[in-house]
DRENLUMGU-847197 format. One record per residue: chain; x negated, y, z negated of N, C-alpha, C in turn. Coordinates in Angstrom, 2 decimals, m for minus. Last residue first. Example, Ala and Ser with C-alpha at 12.3 -4.5 7.8 and 13.67 -1.06 7.14 Angstrom:
residues 2
("A", (m12.85, m2.25, m7.08), (m13.67, m1.06, m7.14), (m12.90, 0.03, m7.87))
("A", (m13.19, m5.69, m7.80), (m12.30, m4.50, m7.80), (m13.20, m3.30, m7.80))
//
This chain:
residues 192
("A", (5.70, 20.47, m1.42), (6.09, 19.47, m0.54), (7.27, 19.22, 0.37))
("A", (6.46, 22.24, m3.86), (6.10, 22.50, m2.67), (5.58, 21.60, m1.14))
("A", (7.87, 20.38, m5.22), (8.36, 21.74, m4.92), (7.80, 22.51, m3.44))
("A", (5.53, 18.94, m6.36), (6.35, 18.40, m5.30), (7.22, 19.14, m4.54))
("A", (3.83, 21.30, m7.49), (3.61, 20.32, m6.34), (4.49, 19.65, m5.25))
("A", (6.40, 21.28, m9.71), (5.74, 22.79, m8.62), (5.11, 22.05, m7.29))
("A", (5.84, 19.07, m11.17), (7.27, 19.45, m10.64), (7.27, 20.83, m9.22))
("A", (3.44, 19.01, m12.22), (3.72, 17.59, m10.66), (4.89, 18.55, m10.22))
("A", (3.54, 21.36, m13.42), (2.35, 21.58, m12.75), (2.78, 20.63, m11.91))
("A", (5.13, 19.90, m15.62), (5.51, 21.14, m14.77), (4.99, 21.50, m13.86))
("A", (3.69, 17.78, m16.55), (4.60, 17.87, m15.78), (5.20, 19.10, m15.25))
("A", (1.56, 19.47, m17.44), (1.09, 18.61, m16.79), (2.27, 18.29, m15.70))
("A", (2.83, 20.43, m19.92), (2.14, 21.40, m18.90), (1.61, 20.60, m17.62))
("A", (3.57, 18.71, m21.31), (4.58, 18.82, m20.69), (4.02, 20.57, m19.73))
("A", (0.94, 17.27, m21.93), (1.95, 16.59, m21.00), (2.95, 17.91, m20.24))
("A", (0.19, 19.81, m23.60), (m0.66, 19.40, m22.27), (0.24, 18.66, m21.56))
("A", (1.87, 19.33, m25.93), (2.11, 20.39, m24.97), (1.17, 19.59, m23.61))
("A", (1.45, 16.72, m26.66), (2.60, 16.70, m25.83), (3.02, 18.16, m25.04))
("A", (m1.07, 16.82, m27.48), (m0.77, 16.11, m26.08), (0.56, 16.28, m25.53))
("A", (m1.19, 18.56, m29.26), (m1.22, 19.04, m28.15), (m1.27, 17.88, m27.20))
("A", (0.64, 17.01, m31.48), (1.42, 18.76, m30.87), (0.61, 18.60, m29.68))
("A", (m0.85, 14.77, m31.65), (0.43, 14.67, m31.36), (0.91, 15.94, m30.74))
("A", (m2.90, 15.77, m33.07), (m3.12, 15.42, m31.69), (m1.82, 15.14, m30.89))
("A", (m1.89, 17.70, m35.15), (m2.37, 17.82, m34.60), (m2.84, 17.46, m32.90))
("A", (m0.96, 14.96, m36.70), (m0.01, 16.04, m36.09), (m0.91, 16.73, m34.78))
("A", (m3.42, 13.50, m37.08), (m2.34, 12.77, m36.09), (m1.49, 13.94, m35.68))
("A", (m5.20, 15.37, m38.90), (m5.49, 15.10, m37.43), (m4.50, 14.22, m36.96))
("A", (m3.10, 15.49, m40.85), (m3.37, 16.58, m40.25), (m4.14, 16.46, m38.83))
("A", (m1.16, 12.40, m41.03), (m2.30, 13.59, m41.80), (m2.15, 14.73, m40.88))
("A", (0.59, 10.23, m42.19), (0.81, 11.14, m41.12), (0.17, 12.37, m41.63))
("A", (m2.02, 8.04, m43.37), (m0.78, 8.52, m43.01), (m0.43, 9.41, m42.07))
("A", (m5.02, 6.24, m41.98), (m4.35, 7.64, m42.84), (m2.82, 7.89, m42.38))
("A", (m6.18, 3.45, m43.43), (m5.50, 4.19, m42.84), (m4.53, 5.57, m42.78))
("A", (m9.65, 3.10, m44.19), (m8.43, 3.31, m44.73), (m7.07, 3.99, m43.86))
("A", (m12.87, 1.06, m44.95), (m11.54, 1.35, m43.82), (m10.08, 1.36, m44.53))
("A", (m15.63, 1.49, m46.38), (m14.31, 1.02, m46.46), (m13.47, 1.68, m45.94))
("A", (m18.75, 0.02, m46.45), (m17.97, 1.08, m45.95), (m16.52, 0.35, m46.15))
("A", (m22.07, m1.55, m46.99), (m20.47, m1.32, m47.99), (m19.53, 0.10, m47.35))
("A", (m24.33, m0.97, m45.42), (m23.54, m2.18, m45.43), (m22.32, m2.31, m46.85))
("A", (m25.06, 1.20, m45.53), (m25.01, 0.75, m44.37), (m24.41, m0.58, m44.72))
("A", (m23.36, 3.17, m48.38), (m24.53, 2.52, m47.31), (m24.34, 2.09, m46.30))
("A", (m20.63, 4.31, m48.31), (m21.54, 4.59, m49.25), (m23.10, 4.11, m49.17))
("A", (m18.51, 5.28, m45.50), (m19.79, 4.34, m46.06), (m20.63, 5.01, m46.87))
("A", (m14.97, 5.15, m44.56), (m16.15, 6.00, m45.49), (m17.36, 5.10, m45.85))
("A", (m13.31, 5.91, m42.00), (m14.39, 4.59, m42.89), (m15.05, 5.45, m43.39))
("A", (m9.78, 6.11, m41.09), (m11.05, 6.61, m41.95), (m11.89, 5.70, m42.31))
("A", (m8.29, 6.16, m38.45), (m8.27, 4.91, m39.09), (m9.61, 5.89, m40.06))
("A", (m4.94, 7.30, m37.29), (m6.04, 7.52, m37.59), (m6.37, 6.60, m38.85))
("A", (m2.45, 6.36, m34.69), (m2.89, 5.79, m36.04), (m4.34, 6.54, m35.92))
("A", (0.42, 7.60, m33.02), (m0.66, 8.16, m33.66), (m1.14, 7.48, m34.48))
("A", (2.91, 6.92, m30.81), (2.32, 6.78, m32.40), (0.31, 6.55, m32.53))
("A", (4.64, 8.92, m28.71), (3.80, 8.33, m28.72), (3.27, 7.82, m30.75))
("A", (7.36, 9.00, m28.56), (7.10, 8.20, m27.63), (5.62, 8.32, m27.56))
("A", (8.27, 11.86, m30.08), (8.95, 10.10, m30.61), (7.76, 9.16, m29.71))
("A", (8.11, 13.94, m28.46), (6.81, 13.25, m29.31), (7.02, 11.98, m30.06))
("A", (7.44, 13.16, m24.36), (8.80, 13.67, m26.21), (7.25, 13.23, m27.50))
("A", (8.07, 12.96, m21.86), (6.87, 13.26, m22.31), (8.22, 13.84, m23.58))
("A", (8.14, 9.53, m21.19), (8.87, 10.39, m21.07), (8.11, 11.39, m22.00))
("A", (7.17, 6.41, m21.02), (6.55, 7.11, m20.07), (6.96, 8.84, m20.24))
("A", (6.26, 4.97, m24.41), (7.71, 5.27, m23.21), (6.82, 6.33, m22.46))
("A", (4.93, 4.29, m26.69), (6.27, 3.47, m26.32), (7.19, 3.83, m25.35))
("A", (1.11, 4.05, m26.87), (2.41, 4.89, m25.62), (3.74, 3.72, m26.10))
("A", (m0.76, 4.36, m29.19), (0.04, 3.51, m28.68), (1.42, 4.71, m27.58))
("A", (m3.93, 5.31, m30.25), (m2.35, 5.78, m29.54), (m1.70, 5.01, m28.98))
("A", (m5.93, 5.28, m32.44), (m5.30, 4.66, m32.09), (m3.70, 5.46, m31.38))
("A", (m8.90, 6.80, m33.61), (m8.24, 6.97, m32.89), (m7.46, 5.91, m32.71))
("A", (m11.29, 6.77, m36.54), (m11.18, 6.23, m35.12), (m9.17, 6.37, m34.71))
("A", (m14.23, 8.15, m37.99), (m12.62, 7.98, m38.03), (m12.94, 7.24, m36.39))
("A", (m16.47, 8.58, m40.83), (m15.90, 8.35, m39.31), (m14.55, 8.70, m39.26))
("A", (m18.70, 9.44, m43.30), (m17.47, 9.29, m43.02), (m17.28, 9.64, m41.33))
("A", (m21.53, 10.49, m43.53), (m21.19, 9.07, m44.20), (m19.55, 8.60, m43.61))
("A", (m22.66, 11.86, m40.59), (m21.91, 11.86, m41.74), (m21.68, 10.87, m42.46))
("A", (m24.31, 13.01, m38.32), (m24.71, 11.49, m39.65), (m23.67, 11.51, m40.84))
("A", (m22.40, 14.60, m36.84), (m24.28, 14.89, m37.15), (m24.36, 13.71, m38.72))
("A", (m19.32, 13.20, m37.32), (m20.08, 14.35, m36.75), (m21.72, 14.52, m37.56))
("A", (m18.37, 10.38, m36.05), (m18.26, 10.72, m36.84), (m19.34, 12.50, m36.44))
("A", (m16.17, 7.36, m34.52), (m16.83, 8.73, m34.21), (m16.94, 9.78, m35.60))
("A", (m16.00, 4.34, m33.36), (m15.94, 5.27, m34.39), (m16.42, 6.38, m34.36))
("A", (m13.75, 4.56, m29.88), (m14.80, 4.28, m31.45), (m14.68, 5.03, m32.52))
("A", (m10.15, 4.75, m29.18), (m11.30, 5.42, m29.56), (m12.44, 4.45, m30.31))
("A", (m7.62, 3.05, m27.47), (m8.67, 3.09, m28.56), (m9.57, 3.78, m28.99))
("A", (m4.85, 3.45, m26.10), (m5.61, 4.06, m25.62), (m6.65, 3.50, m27.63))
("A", (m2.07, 1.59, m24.23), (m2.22, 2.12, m25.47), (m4.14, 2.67, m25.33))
("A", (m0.34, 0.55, m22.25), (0.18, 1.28, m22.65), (m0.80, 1.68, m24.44))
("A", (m1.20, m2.35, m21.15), (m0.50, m2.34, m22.23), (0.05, m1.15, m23.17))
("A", (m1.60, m1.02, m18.43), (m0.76, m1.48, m18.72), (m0.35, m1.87, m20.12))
("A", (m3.98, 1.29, m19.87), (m2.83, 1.84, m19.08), (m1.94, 0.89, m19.09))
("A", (m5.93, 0.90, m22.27), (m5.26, m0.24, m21.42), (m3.67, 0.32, m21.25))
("A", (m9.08, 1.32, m23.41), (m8.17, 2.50, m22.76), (m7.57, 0.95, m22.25))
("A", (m11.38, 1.39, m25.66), (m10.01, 0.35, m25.30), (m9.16, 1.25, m24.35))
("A", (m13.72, 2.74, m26.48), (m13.47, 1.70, m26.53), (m12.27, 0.64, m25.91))
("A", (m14.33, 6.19, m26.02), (m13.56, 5.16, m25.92), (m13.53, 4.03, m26.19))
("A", (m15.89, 8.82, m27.97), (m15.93, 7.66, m27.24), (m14.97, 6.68, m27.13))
("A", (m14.69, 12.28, m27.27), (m14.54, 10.83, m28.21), (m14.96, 9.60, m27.13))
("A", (m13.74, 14.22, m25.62), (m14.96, 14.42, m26.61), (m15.34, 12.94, m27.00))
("A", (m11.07, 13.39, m24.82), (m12.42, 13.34, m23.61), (m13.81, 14.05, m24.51))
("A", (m8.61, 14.00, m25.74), (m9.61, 12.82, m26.44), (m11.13, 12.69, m25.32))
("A", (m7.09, 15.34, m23.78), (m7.54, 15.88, m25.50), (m8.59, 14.96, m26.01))
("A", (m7.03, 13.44, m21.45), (m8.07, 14.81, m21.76), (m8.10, 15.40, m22.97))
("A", (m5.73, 11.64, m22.19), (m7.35, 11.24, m22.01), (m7.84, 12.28, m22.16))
("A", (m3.18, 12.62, m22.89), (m4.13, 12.26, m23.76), (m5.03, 12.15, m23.90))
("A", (m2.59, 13.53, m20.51), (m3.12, 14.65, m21.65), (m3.58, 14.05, m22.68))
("A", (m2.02, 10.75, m18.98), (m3.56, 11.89, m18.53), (m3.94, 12.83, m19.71))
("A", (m0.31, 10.18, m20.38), (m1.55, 9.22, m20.28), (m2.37, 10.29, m20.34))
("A", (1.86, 11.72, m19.98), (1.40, 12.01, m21.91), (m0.23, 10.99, m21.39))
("A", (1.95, 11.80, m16.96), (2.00, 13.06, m17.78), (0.99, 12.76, m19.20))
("A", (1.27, 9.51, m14.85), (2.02, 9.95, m15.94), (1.27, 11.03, m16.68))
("A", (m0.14, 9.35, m12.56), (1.64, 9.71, m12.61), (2.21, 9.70, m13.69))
("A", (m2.40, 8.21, m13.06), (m2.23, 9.57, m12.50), (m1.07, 9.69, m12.60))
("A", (m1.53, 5.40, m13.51), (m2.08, 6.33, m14.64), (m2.07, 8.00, m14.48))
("A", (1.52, 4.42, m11.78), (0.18, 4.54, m12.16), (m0.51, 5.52, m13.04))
("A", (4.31, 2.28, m11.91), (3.41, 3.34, m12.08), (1.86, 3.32, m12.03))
("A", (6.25, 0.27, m10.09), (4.81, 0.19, m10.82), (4.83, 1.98, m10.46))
("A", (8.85, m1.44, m9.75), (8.89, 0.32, m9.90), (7.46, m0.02, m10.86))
("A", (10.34, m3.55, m7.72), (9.25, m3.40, m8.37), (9.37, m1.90, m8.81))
("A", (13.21, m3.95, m6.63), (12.61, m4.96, m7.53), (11.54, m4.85, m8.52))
("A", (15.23, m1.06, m7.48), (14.15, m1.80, m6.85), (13.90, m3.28, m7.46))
("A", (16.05, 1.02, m8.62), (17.08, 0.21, m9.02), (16.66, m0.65, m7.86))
("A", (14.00, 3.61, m9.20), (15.20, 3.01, m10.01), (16.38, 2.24, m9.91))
("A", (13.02, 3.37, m6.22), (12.86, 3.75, m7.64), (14.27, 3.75, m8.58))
("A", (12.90, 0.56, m4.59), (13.14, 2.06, m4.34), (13.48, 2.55, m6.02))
("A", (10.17, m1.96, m2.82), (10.23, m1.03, m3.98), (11.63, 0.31, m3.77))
("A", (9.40, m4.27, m1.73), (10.33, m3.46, m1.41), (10.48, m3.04, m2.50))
("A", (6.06, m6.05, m2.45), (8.10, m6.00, m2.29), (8.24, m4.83, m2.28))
("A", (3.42, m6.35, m1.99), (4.40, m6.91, m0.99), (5.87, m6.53, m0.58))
("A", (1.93, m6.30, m3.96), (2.43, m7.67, m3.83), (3.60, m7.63, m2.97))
("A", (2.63, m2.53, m4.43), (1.81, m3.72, m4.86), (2.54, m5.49, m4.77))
("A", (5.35, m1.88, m2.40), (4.58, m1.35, m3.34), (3.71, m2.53, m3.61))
("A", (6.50, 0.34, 0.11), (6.35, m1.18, 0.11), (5.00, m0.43, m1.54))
("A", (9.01, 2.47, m0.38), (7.95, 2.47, 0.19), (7.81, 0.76, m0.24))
("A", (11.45, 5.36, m1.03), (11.30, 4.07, m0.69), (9.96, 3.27, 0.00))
("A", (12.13, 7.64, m2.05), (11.33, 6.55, m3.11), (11.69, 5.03, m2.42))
("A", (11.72, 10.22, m0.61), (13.47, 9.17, m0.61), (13.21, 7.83, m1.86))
("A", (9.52, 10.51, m0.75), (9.99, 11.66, m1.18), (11.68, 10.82, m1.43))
("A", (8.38, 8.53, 1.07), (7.76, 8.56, m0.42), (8.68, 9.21, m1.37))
("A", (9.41, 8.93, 3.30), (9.95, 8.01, 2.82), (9.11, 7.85, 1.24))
("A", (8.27, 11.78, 4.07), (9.93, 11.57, 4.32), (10.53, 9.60, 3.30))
("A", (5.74, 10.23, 4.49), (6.13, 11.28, 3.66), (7.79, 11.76, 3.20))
("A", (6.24, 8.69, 6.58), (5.74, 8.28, 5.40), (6.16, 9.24, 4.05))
("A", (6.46, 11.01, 8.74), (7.92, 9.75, 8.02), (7.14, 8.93, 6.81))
("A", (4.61, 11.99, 8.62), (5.65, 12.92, 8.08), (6.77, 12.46, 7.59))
("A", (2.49, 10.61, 9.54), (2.50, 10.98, 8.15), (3.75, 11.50, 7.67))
("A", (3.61, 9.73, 11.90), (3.44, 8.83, 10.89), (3.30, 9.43, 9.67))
("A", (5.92, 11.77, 14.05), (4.53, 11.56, 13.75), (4.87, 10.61, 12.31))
("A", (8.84, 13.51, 13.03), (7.94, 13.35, 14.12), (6.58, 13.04, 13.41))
("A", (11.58, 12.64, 11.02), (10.95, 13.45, 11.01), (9.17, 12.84, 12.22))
("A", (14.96, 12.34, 11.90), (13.90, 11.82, 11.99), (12.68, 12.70, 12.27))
("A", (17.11, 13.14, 13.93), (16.67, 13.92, 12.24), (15.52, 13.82, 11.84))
("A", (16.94, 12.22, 16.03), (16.95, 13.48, 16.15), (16.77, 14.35, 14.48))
("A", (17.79, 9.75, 15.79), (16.43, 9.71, 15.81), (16.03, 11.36, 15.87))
("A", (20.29, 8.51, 13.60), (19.94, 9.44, 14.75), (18.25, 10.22, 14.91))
("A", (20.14, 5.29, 12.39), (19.43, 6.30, 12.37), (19.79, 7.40, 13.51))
("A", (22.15, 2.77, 10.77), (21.78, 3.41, 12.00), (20.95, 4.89, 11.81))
("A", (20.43, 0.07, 8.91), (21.40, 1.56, 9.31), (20.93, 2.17, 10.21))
("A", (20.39, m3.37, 8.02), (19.67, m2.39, 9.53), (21.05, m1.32, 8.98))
("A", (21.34, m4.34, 5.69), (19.53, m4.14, 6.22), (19.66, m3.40, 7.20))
("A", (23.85, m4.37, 5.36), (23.13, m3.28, 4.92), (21.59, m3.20, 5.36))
("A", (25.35, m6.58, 6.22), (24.63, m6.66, 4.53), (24.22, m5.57, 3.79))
("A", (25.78, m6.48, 8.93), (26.51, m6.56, 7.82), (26.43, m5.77, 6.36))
("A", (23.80, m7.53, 10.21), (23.89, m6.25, 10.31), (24.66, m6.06, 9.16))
("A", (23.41, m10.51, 9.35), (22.71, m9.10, 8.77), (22.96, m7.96, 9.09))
("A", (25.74, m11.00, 10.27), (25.73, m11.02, 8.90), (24.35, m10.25, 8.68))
("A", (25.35, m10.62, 12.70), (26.56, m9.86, 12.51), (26.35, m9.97, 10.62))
("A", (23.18, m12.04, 13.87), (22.84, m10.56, 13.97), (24.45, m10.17, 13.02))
("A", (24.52, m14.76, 13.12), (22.92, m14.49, 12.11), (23.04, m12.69, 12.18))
("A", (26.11, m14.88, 15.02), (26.55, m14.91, 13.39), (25.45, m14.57, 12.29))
("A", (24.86, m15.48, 16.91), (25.32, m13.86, 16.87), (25.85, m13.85, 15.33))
("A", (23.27, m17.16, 16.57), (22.20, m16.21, 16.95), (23.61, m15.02, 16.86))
("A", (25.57, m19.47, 16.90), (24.88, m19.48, 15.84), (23.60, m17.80, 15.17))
("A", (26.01, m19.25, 18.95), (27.06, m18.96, 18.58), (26.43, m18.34, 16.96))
("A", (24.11, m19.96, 20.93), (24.22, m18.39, 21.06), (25.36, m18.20, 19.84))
("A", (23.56, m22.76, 19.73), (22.43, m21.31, 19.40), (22.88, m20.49, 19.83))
("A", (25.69, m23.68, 20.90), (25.69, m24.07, 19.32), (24.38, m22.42, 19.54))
("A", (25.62, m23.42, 23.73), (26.70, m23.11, 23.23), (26.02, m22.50, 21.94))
("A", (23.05, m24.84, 24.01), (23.23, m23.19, 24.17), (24.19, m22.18, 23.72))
("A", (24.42, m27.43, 23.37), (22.80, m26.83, 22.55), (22.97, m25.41, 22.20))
("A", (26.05, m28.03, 25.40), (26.50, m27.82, 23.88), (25.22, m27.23, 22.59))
("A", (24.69, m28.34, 27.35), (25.35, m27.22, 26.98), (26.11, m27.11, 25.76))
("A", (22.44, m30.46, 26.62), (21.71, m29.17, 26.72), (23.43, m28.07, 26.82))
("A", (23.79, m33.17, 25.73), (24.30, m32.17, 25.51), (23.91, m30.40, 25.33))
("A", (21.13, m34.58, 24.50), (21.80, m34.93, 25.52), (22.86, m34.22, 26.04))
("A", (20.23, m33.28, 22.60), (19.16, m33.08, 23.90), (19.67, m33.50, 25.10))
("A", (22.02, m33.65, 20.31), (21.84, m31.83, 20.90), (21.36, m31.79, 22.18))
("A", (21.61, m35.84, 19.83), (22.94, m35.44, 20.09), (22.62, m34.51, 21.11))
("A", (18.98, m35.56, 18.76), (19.54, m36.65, 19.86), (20.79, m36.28, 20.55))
("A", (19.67, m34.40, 16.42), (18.39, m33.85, 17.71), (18.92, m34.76, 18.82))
("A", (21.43, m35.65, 15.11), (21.87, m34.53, 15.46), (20.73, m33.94, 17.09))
("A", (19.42, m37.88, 14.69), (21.05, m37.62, 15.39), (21.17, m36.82, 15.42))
("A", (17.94, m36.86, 13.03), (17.40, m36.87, 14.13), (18.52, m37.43, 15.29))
("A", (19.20, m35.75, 11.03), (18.23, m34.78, 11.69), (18.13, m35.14, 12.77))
("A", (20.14, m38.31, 9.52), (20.99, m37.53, 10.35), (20.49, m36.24, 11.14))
("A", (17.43, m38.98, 8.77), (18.11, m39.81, 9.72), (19.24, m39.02, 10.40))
//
């Protein structure tokens, strides 16, 4: 009801309309200029052509990311990674690229192996890596090796192995491979 007084008001009073919207249209440009959304640019820095300002804005970490939002890396709304961009993911897949997979889940951050055993052995094992952090250290990944030993096909018994010789093991070289992996993005971008 007061919407439509006010509309009534406004239609009879076309200069009080123009008044009210130019007053209203400069308080809108002065509070956003304000805020920080629009900076001024000298277009003379500004790098020429689409790829180069794309590129100029990947390299600043500002870009539009999955669903839309305004992403700038570390202190954005969104900061999504992906599997190629991390270091300990990729060296893991590749130390474990003999082994059958079962569970690879980049967002929940953790990688499954089957059971895998060599030319009919009575005894398997299976793989468990849980990722707790993107940073290539060896705290930040945990290693479970799972042993089944079968005395037939239907009595086998699943044992978990402590911190054995195949968890060190996979632990030392994923984290060399990571941190050969990251040195190898750090040179790339170097040369970008």
């Amino acid at each position: 009801m007061y919407y439509l007084n006010l509309l009534t008001f406004i239609k009879k009073n076309m200069k009080f309309s123009k008044l009210f919207l130019t007053i209203f249209l400069f308080i809108s440009l002065v509070t956003v200029n304000s805020c920080g959304m629009y900076k001024k640019v000298d277009q003379r820095q500004m790098p020429d052509g689409a790829d180069a300002k794309a590129r100029k804005n990947i390299d600043e970490g500002k870009g539009v990311s999955l669903g839309g939002l305004m992403s700038k890396r570390g202190g954005g709304l969104t900061n999504y990674e992906f599997s190629t961009s991390n270091p300990m993911w990729r060296a893991s897949l590749e130390i474990l690229d003999f082994l059958p997979l079962s569970t690879v889940d980049y967002s929940g951050g953790m990688i499954i192996t089957d059971w895998y055993s060599e030319s009919n052995s009575d005894e398997s094992i299976k793989i468990t890596i849980r990722f707790l952090s993107n940073e290539v250290r060896s705290d930040n990944l945990k290693i479970i090796v799972h042993k089944k030993k079968c005395a037939s096909a239907t009595s086998c018994v699943v044992t978990q192995l402590g911190n054995n010789e195949i968890s060190n093991e996979l632990l030392t070289s994923i984290v060399k491979t990571a941190a050969r992996f990251e040195r190898e993005d750090k040179k790339k971008n170097k040369k970008r």
